[in-house]
C-alpha positions in Angstrom: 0.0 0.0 0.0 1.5 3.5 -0.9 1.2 6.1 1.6 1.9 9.7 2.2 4.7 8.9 4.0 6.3 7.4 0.7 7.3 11.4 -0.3 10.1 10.6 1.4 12.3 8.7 -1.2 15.5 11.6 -2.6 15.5 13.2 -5.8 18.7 10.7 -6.8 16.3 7.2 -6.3 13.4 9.6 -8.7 15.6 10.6 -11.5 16.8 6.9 -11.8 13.8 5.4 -11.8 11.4 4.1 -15.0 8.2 5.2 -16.0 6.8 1.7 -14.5 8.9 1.8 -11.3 7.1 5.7 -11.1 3.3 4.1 -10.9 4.1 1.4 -8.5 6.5 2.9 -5.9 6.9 6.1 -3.7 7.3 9.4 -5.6 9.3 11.9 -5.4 7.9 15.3 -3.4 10.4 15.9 -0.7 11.6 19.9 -1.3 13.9 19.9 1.2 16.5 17.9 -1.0 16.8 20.7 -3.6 20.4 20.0 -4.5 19.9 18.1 -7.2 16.6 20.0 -9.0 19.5 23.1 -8.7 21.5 21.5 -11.1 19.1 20.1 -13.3 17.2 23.5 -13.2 20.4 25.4 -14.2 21.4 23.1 -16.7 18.0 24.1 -18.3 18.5 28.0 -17.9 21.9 27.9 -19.1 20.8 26.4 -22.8 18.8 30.1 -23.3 22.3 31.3 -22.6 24.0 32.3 -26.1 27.7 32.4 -26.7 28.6 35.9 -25.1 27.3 34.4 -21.9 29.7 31.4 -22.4 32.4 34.1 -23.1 31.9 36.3 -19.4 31.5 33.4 -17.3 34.3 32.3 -18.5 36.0 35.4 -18.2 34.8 35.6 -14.7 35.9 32.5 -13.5 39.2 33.5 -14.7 39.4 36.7 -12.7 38.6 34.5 -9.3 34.7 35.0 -9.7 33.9 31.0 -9.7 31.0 30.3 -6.8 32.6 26.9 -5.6 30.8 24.1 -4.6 26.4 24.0 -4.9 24.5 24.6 -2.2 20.8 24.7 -1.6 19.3 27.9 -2.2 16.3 29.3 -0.4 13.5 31.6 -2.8 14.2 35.3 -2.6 11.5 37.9 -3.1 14.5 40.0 -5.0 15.4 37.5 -7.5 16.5 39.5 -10.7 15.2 39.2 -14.1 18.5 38.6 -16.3 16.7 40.6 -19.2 16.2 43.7 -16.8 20.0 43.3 -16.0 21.5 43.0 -19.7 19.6 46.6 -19.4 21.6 48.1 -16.8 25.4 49.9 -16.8 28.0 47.9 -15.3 27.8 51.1 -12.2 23.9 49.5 -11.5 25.0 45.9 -11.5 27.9 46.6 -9.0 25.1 48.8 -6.7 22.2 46.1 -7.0 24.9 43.2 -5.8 26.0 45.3 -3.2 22.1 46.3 -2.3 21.5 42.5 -2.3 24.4 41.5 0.0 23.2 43.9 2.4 19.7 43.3 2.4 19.1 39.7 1.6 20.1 36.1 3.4 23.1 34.9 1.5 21.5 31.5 1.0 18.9 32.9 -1.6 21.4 35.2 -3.4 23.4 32.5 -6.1 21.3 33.0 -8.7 21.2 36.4 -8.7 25.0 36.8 -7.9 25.6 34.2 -11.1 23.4 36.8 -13.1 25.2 39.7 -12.3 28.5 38.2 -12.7 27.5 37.3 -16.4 26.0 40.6 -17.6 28.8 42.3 -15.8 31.3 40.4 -17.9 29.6 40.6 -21.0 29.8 44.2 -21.1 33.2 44.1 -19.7 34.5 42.1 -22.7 32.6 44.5 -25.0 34.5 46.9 -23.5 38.2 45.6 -23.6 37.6 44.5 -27.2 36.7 47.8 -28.5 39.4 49.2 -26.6 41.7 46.4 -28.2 40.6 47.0 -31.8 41.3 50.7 -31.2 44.2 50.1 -29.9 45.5 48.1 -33.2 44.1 50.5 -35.8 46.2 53.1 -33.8 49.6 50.5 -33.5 48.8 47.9 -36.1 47.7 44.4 -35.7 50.3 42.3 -33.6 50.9 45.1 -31.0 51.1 44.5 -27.5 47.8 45.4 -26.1 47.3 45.4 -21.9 43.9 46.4 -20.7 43.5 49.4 -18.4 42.6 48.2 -15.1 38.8 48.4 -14.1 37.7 50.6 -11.1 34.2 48.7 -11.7 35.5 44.9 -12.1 38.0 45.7 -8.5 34.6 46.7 -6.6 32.7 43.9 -8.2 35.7 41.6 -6.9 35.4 43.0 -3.4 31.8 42.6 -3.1 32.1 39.1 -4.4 35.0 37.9 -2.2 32.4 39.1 0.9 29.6 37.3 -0.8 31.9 34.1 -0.7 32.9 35.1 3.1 29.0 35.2 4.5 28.0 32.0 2.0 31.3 29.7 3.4 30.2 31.0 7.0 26.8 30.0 6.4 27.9 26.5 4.8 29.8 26.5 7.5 26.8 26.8 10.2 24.3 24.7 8.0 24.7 21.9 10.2 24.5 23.3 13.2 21.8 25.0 12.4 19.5 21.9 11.1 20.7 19.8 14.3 19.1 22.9 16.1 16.2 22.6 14.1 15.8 18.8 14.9 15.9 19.1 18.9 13.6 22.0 18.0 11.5 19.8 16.3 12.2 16.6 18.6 10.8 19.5 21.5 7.5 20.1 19.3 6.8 16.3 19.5 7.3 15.8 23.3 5.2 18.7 23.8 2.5 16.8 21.3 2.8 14.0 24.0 1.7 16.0 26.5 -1.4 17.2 25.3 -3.3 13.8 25.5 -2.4 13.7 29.0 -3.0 17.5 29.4 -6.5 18.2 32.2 -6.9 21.8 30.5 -9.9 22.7 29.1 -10.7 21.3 25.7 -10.3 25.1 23.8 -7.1 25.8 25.4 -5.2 22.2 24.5 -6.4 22.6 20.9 -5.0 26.1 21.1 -1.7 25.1 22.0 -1.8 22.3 19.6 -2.3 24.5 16.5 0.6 26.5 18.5 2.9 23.7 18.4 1.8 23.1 14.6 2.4 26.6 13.2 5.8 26.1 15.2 6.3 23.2 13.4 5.9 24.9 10.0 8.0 27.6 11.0 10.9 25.5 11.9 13.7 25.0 9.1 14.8 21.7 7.3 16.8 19.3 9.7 19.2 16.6 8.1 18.4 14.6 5.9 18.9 11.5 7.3 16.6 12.4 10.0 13.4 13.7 7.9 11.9 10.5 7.9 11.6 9.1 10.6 11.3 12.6 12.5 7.8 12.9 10.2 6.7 9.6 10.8 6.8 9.9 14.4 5.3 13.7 14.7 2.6 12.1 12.4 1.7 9.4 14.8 1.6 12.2 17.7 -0.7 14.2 15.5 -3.3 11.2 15.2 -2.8 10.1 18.8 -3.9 13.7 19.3 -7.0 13.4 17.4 -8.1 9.8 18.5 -7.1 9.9 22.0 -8.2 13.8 23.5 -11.7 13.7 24.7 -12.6 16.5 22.3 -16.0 16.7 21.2 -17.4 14.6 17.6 -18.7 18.6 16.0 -15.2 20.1 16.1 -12.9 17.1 15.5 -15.4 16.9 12.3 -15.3 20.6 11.5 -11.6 20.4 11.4 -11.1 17.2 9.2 -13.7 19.2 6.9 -11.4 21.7 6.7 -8.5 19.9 6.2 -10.4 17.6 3.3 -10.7 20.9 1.8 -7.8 22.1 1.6 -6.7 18.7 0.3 -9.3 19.1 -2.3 -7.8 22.0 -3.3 -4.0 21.3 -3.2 -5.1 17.9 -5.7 -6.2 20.4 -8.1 -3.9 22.7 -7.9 -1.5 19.6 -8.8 -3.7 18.7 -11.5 -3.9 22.4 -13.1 -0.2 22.3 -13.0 -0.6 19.7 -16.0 -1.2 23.0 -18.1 2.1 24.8 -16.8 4.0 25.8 -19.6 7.0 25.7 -17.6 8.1 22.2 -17.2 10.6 23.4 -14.3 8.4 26.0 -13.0 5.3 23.4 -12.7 7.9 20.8 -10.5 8.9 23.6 -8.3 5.1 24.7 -7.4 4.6 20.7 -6.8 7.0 20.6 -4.3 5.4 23.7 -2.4 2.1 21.7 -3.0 3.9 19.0 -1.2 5.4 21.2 1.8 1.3 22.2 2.5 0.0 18.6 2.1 2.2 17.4 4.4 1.7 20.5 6.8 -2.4 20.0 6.4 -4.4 18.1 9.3 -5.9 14.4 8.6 -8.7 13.9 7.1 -11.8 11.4 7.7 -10.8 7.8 7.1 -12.8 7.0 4.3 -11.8 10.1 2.1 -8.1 10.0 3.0 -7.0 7.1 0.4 -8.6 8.3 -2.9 -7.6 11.9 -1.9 -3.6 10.7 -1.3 -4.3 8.4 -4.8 -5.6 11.8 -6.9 -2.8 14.0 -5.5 -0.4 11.1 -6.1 -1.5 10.9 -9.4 -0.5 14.2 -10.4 2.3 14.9 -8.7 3.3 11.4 -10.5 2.6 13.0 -14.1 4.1 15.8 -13.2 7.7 14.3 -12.2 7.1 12.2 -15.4 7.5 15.2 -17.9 10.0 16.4 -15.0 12.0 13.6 -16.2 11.3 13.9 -19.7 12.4 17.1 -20.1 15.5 16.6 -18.8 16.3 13.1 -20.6 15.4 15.5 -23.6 18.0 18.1 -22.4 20.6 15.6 -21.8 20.4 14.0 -25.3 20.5 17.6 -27.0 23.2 18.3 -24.6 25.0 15.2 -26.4 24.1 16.1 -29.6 25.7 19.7 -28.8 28.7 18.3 -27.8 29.5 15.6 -30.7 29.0 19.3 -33.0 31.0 21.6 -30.3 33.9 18.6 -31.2 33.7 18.4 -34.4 34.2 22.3 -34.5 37.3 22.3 -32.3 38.4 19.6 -34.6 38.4 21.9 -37.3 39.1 25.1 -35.3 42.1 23.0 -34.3 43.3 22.0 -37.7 42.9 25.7 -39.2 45.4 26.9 -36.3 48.0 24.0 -37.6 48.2 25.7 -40.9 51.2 27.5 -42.0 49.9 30.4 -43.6 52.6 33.0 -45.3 50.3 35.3 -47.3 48.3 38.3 -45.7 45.6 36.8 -48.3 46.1 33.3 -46.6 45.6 34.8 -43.3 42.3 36.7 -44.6 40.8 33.8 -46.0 41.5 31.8 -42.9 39.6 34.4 -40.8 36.8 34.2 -42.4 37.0 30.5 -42.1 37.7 31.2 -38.2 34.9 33.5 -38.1 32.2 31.4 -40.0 32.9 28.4 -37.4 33.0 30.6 -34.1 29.3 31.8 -35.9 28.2 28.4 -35.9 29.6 27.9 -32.7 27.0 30.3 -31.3 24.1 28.7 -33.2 24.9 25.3 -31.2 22.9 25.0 -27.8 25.5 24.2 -24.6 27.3 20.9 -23.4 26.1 18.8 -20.7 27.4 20.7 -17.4 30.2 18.3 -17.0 31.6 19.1 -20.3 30.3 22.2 -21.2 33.5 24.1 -20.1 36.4 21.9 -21.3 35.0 21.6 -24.8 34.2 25.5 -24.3 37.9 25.6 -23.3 39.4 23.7 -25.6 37.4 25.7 -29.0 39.2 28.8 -27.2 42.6 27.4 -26.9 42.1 26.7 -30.3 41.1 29.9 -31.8 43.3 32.3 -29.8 46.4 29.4 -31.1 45.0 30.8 -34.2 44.8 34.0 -33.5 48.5 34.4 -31.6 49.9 32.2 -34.7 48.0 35.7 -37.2 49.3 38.3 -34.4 53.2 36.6 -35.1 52.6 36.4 -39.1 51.6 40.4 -39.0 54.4 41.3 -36.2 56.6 40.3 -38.8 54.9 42.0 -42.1 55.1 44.8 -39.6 58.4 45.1 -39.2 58.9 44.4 -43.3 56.5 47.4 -43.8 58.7 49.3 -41.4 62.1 48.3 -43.5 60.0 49.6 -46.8 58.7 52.7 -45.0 62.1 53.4 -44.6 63.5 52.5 -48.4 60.3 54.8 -49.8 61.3 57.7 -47.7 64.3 57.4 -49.3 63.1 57.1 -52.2 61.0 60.5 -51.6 64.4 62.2 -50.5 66.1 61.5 -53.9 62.6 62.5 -55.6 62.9 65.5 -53.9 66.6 66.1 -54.5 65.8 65.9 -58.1 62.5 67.8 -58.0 64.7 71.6 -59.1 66.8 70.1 -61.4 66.8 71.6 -65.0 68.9 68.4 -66.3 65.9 67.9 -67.8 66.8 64.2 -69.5 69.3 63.1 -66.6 67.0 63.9 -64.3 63.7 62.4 -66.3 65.4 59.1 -66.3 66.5 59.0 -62.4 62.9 59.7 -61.9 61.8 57.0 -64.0 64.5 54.8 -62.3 62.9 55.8 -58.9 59.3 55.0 -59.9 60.6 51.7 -60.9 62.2 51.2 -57.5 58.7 52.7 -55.6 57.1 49.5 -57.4 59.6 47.0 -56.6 59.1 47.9 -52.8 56.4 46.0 -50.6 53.5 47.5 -48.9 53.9 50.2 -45.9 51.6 50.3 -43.0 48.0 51.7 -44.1 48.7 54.6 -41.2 51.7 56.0 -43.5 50.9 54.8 -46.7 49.0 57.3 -48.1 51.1 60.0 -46.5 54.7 58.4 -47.9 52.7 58.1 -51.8 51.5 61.6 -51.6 55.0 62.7 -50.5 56.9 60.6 -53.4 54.3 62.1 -55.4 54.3 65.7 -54.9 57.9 65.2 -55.7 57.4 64.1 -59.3 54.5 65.9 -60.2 56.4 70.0 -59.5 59.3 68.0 -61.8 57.2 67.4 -64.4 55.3 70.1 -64.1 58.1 72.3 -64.3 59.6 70.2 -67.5 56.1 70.3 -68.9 55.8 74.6 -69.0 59.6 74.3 -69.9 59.3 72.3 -73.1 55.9 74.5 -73.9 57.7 77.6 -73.9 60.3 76.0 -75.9 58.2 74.8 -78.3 56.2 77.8 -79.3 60.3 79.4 -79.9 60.4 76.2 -81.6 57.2 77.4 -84.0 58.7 81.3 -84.5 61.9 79.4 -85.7 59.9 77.0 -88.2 58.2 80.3 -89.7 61.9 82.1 -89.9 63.2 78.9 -91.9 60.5 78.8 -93.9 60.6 82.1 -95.2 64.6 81.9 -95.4 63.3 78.8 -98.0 61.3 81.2 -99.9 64.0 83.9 -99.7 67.2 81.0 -101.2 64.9 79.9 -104.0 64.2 83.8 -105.3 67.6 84.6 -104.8 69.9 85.0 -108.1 72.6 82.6 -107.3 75.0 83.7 -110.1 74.9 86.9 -109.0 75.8 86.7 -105.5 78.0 83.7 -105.8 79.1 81.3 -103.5 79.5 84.2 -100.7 74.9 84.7 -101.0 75.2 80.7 -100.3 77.1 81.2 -97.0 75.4 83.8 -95.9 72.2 81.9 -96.5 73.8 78.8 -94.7 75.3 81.6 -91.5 71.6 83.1 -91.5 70.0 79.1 -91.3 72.1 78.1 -88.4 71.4 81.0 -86.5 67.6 80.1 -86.3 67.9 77.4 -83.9 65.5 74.4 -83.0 62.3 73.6 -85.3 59.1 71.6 -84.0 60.7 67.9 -83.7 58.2 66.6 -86.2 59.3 68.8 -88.9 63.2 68.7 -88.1 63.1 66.1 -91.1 60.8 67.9 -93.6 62.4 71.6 -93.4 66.2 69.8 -92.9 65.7 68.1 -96.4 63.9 71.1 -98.0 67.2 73.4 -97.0 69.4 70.7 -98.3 67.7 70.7 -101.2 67.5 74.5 -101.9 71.3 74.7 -100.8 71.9 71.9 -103.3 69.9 74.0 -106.1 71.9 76.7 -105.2 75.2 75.2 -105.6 74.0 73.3 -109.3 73.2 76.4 -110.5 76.2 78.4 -109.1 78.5 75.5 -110.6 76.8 75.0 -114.0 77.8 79.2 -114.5 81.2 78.6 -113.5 81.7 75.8 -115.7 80.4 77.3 -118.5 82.6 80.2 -117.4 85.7 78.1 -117.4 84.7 76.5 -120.4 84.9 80.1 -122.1 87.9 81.2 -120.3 89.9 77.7 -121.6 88.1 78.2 -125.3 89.8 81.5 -125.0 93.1 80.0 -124.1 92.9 77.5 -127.2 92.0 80.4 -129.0 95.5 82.0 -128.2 97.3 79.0 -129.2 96.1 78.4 -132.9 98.8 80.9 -133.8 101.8 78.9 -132.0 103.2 75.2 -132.4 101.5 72.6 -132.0 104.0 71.9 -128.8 101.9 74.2 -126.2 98.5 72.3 -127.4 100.1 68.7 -127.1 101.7 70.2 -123.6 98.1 71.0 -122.5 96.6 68.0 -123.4 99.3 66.0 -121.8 98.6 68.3 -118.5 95.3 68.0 -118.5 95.4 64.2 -119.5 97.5 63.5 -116.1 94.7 65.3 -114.0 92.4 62.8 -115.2 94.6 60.1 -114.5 95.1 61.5 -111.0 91.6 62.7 -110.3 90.5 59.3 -111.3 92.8 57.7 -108.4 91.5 60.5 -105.9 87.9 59.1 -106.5 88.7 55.1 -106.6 90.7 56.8 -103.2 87.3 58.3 -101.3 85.2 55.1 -102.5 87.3 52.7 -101.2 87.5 54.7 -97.5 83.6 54.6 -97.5 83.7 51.1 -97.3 86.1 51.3 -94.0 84.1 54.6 -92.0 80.9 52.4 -92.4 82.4 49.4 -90.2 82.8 52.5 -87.5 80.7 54.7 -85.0 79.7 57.7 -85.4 80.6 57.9 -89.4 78.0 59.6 -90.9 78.9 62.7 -90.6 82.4 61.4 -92.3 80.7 59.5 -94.9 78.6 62.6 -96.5 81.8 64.7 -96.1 83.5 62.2 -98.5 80.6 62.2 -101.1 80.8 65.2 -101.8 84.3 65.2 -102.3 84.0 62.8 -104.7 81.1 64.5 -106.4 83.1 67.6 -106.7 86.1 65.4 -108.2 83.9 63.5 -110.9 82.2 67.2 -111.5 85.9 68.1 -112.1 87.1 65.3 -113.7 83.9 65.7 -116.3 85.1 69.2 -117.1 88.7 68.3 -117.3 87.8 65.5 -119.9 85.4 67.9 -121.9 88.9 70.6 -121.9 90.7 67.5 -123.6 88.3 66.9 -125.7 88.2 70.1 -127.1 91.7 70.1 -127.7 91.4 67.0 -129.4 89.0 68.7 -131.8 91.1 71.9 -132.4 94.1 69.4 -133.4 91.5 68.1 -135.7 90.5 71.2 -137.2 94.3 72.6 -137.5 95.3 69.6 -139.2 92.5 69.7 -141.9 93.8 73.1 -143.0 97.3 71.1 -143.4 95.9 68.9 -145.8 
């Protein structure tokens, strides 16, 4: 036969046991044994935690902020609402745990002092990783960052080290306190034996037995090991009470009436808990269903079963889904851990890689980033695990993240060796920035822009400046050479016109007239022009060449006609003598040829050696026109011989 006495089996024998061991043996009500509902209950609350809450407890257990070893924790009327405290400034949190240290029993505060710890953290990390990424847009990535110390988090500290002074001290008197409790209680019981024997009047004994109840009630938990027993017995007083006092039938009925009442109502109270939305909120109200059931008079005998059978029921559903849940939990919980490994797994195999390109490292953030993203998504570990696997993912991304920090440390101090090979770069820029070398200078530029290219990257904090600097450099150069060589050209235009209309002057000119002294003047007058347009250096060079070469023909097709005249003149002034001065004449003229001819076979041959040289054009069109000025000569001198030839001719016809 169950009884109500069965409520006394621990939480430990009810989580262990089946759904058929549940309808056939004592269940589970006893709310004094709350150690183990704690952990089960947090286990719960913590999977609505998300990963920034992982983050600050962890970062809080690191600065000394871990609670220790569980406890049981009374209610509080002050319990917190961790949404109104992710509201408040890190000032308000350290003010409301200090308001709560003073003002409520340390045994109800854990929850609430586990709260505050968290949001406190969170926004604490917030803070120190802004101040970090700050920090290395200021100095560059890799710098040595140290956070600046916390007024706030010291205070926090302080107020938590006195929390864990007033909860050790109470741990500490826990067991004095419930063996105080049990004599207390052992006390209420004797005083229950008493009252059957008691000859007071009937009102005043069941006075001071509803005394010695409320007292009772009032009385804290005793140990464990005691609780059943102790109930049993104050139990068996309680009845003794009611069947042995000569009290009369109307009240002893008037108070089991009441008491089935309030049994009534505390079996549906059980049963509307079926509706609870709250699996863990519908257990706790059970067990304060329990605590009032156990504290609520007898009722009559033949009501007493089937009410203990329907409140049974319930409370039997109830720890059912209780269960439930939390088998539910724990296999999500699993789940959640083979994917938290897998992660670290891979977490752990992107830190191994040796990366040597700033676009390696990039790609391999993002990587980093998408996994500590999924990470997040992933509901926690069971409790016993939750913080190594949480430790190990860490371990593995700041391996990663130390491995990046070394990599950049040492672009850094590349970027500062090229910061320094550009800024000298920009001084020789600089140096050549007045020059009027125009074409030295041009190239050394050109040579330095090479060497700009051929130089890594600087730091984005002097990049800009440095490229602006190396650029200012070359652009007043340029700029400079650029009004230069436009001033130059538009002399460059005037001189084009002058030649021009020097052109226009040689080919008007009357050649014969001035002779070969109007063709250096011409040529004097040409060279003192100067510089033409480079595109029509060729065009105006060739047209002067070829006027000066006009000039000459005609100038040397007058003087050989001259000389042709002067020399018939000659032959004229020899018909009259011997034959001996025109033979001497054309034996004269006859060795010229001869000579002239060995002058020109002289030039042509040298031709062939000044080509196989530098530099001998120039050389090579002085020669020509040597030798066309000999072969002009050597045409003339033939022409003279000839017409001596035909003077002989003539004289010797008369002869005949």
């Amino acid at each position: 036969m169950i009884t109500e006495n069965s409520f006394n089996a621990t939480p430990e024998e009810l989580v262990g046991k089946s759904d058929d061991t549940l309808n056939a043996t004592a269940t589970d009500c006893n709310p004094s044994a709350e150690e183990v509902v704690d952990a089960q209950v947090e286990a719960a609350d913590v999977a609505a935690a998300d990963f920034a809450e992982e983050d600050a407890a962890l970062d809080a257990e690191k600065a000394g902020l871990a609670i220790g070893e569980e406890m049981a924790e009374e209610e509080s009327a002050a319990d917190v609402d961790k949404g109104d405290l992710n509201g408040r400034s890190k000032q308000e949190l350290v003010d409301l745990f200090s308001s709560l240290l003073e003002s409520e029993p340390v045994q109800t505060l854990r929850k609430n002092v586990e709260a505050i710890k968290i949001a406190f953290y969170k926004q604490h990390r917030a803070e120190v990783d802004a101040a970090r990424k700050s920090f290395e847009a200021e100095h560059g990535e890799g710098a040595e960052f140290t956070p600046a110390i916390d007024a706030l988090e010291m205070r926090l500290k302080e107020l938590f080290k006195e929390y864990r002074r007033r909860r050790d001290e109470y741990i500490v008197n826990l067991d004095s306190i419930k063996e105080e409790n049990l004599k207390t209680k052992l006390a209420i019981i004797e005083e229950l034996k008493e009252l059957v024997n008691s000859d007071e009047t009937l009102n005043n004994t069941f006075s001071k037995f509803r005394d010695l109840q409320q007292r009772w009630k009032d009385t804290g938990v005793v140990p464990q090991s005691k609780v059943k027993d102790l109930w049993e017995t104050y139990n068996l007083h309680v009845e003794n009470f009611y069947n042995f006092i000569k009290i009369n039938k109307e009240l002893r009925d008037l108070d089991l009436k009441k008491n089935y009442e309030q049994k009534v109502q505390l079996c549906e109270a059980a049963e509307s808990l079926l509706l609870e939305p709250s699996i863990i909120e519908a257990f706790h109200k059970l067990q304060k269903l329990h605590d009032e059931w156990r504290e609520t008079g007898p009722v009559a005998n033949e009501y007493k079963e089937s009410l203990w059978e329907r409140f049974k029921a319930a409370s039997a559903r109830i720890n059912k889904q209780h269960q439930e849940y939390f088998d539910a939990i724990k296999q999500e919980q699993m789940k959640n851990l083979a994917l938290k490994s897998e992660l670290c797994a891979k977490t752990e195999a992107l830190a191994e890689q040796p990366y040597t390109t700033r676009k390696e490292w990039n790609k391999a953030s993002e990587r980093l980033v998408e996994l500590q993203k999924m990470w997040r998504a992933i509901g926690f570990a069971p409790k016993k695990d939750n913080t190594r696997i949480y430790e190990r993912f860490r371990t593995a991304c700041d391996r990663f993240f130390e491995a990046k920090r070394e990599f950049y440390a040492g672009v850094k101090s590349e970027m500062e060796h090229n910061l320094a090979l550009k800024q000298e770069i920009c001084e020789a820029a600089e140096a050549l920035q007045s020059s009027e070398d125009w074409k030295h200078a041009t190239d050394e530029l050109l040579a330095l822009q090479a060497k700009w290219k051929s130089v890594g990257a600087v730091s984005r904090r002097y990049s800009d400046q440095i490229w602006k600097r190396f650029r200012a450099a070359c652009d007043t150069f340029f700029e400079r050479k650029s009004q230069y060589f436009a001033s130059i050209e538009s002399e460059h235009e005037v001189n084009l016109q002058k030649k021009l209309a020097l052109l226009d002057e040689m080919a008007a000119a009357d050649v014969r007239e001035g002779g070969y002294d109007m063709i250096k003047e011409f040529q004097r007058r040409w060279s003192e022009i100067g510089y033409v347009p480079i595109k029509q250096k060729d065009a105006i060079q060739k047209r002067y060449k070829a006027a000066v070469d006009q000039l000459f023909g005609t100038l040397r097709g007058s003087e050989r006609d001259r000389s042709m005249n002067r020399f018939k003149e000659r032959l004229q002034g020899m018909k009259g003598s011997s034959d001996k001065r025109l033979k001497s004449e054309r034996e004269r003229l006859y060795n010229k040829v001869r000579q002239m001819e060995q002058d020109i076979a002289l030039l042509e041959n040298n031709i062939g050696f000044f080509s196989k040289s530098k530099n001998a054009d120039a050389m090579i069109s002085e020669i020509r026109d040597k030798i066309a000025k000999a072969k002009q000569e050597l045409q003339l001198t033939i022409e003279k011989i000839h017409l001596i030839d035909s003077y002989n001719a003539e004289e010797g016809g008369k002869k005949e």
